[in-house]
C-alpha positions in Angstrom: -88.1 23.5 -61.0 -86.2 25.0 -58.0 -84.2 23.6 -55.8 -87.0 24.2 -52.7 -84.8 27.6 -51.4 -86.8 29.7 -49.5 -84.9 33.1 -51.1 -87.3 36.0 -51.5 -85.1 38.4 -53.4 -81.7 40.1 -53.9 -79.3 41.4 -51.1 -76.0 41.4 -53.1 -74.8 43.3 -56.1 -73.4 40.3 -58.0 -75.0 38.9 -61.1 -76.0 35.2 -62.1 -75.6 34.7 -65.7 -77.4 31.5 -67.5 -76.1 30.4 -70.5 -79.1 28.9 -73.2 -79.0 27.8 -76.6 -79.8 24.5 -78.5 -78.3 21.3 -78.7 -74.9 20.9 -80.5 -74.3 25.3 -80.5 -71.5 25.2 -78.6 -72.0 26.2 -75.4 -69.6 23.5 -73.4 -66.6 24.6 -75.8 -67.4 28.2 -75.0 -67.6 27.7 -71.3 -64.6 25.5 -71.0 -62.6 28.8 -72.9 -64.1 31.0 -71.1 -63.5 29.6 -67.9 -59.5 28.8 -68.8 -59.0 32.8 -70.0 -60.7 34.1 -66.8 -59.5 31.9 -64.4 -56.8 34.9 -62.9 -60.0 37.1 -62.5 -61.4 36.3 -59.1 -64.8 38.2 -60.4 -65.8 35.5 -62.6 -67.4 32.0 -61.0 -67.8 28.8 -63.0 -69.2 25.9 -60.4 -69.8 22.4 -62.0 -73.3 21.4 -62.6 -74.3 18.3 -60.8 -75.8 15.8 -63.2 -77.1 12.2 -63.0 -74.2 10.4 -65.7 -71.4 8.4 -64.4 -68.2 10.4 -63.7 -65.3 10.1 -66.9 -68.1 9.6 -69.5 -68.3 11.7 -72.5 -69.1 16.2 -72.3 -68.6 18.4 -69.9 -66.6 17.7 -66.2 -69.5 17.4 -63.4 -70.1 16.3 -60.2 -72.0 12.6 -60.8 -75.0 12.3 -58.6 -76.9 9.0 -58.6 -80.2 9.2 -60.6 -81.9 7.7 -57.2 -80.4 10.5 -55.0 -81.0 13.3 -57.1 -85.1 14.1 -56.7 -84.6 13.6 -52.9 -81.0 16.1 -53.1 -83.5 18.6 -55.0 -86.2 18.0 -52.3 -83.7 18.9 -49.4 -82.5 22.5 -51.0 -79.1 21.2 -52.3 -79.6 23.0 -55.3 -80.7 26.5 -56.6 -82.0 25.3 -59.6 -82.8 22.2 -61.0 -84.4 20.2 -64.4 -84.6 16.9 -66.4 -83.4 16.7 -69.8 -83.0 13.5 -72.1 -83.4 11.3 -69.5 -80.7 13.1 -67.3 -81.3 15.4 -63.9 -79.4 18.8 -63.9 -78.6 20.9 -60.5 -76.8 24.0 -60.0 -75.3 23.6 -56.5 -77.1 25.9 -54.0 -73.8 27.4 -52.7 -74.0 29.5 -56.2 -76.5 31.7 -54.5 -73.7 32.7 -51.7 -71.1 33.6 -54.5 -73.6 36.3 -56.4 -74.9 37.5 -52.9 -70.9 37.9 -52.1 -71.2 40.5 -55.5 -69.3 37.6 -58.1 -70.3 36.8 -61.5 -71.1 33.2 -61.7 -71.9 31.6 -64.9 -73.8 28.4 -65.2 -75.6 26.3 -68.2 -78.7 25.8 -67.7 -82.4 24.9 -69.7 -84.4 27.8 -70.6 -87.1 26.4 -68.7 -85.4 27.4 -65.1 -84.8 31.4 -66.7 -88.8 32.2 -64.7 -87.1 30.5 -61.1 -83.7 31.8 -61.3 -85.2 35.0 -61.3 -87.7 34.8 -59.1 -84.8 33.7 -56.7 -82.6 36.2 -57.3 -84.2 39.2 -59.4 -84.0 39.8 -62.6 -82.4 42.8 -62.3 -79.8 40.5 -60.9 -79.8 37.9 -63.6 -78.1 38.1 -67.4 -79.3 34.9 -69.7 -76.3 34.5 -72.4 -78.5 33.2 -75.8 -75.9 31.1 -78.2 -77.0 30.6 -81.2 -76.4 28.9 -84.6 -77.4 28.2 -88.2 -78.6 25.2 -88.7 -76.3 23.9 -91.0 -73.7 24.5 -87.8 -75.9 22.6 -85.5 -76.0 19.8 -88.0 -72.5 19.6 -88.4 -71.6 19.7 -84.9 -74.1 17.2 -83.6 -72.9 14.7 -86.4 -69.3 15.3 -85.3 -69.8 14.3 -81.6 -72.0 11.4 -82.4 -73.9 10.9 -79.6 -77.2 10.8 -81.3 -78.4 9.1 -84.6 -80.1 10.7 -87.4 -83.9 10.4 -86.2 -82.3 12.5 -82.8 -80.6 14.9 -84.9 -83.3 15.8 -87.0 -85.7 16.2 -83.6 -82.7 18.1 -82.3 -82.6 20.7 -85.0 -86.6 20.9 -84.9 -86.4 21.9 -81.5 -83.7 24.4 -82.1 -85.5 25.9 -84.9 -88.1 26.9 -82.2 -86.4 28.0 -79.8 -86.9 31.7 -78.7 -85.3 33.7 -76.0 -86.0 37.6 -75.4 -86.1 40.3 -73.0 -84.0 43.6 -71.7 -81.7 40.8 -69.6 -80.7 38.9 -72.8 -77.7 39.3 -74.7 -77.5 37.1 -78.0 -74.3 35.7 -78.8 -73.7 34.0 -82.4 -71.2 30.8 -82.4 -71.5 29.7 -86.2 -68.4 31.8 -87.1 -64.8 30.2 -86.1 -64.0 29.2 -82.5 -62.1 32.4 -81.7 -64.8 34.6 -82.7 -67.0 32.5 -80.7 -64.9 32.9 -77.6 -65.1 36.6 -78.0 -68.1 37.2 -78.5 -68.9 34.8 -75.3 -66.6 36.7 -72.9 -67.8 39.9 -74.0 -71.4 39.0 -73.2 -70.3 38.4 -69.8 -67.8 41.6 -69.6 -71.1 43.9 -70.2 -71.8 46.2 -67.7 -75.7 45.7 -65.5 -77.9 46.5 -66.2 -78.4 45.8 -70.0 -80.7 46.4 -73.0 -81.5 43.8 -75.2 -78.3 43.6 -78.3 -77.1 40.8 -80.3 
């Protein structure tokens, strides 16, 4: 769902890339490198995603927002994009919009679910979705290793990954089952690639 912006299409020349890919593939580990190795490049955006969990608790650094603010925050246009997932609400702040109008490349994380809004908000021709993917014996390794879900979850976990598909011209694949290096490369590259795109894993 969208953050209730009233945007009707693109006026800048930046680019909005979403980052996608199952539970336990690494994308907060990419991310975090990513955003330490670019951080002298004044091209490259990484805003914090505003979730509903308590600030210092285990994952990624993100602004808190209280589970009974968040729906009316989403109704007032605080954020571009918005979603629920296990029992948590996601936002990407609305000032994103400003920093790919002003011609940046901001990368966020995001569900799959807000690819359709994002660009209908800011064109696709303006939009790059970052797929990570994974064996599944990867996934299984890493989900065990961070222990945040018991078996029954992991296994639902992995089903759900197993199914999950992402294609088109604005998708680049990026596979994170080799060693973290390779996985950082491969990650930065993605978002180094010139716009527009055609579809390459």
């Amino acid at each position: 769902m969208t953050g209730g912006h009233d945007y009707n299409g693109p006026t800048g020349y930046g680019l909005l890339v979403l980052v996608v890919g199952p539970s336990g593939v690494g994308k907060d580990t990419l991310l975090d490198a990513a955003r330490e190795r670019l951080a002298q490049d004044k091209q490259f955006c990484f805003p914090r995603r505003c979730i509903t969990r308590p600030a210092g608790t285990v994952g990624e650094i993100h602004i808190p927002v209280r589970p009974e603010d968040f729906g009316q925050m989403a109704r007032q246009g605080a954020f571009l994009l918005s979603w629920k997932a296990h029992d948590l609400g996601y936002g990407i702040p609305r000032h994103v919009l400003e920093e790919v109008e002003a011609g940046k490349t901001v990368i966020v994380n995001v569900s799959r679910s807000v690819i359709d809004d994002a660009c209908e908000l800011v064109g696709q021709k303006n939009v790059r979705v970052v797929n990570i993917r994974a064996s599944a014996a990867a996934l299984r390794k890493r989900l065990e290793a961070r222990g945040r879900e018991d078996a029954l979850d992991i296994e639902r976990r992995l089903a759900r990954a197993s199914a999950y598909q992402v294609d088109g011209d604005y998708v680049v694949h990026v596979d994170n089952d080799a060693d973290l290096e390779t996985g950082i490369l491969r990650f930065i590259r993605a978002l180094e690639l010139p716009q527009p795109i055609a579809n390459r894993a």
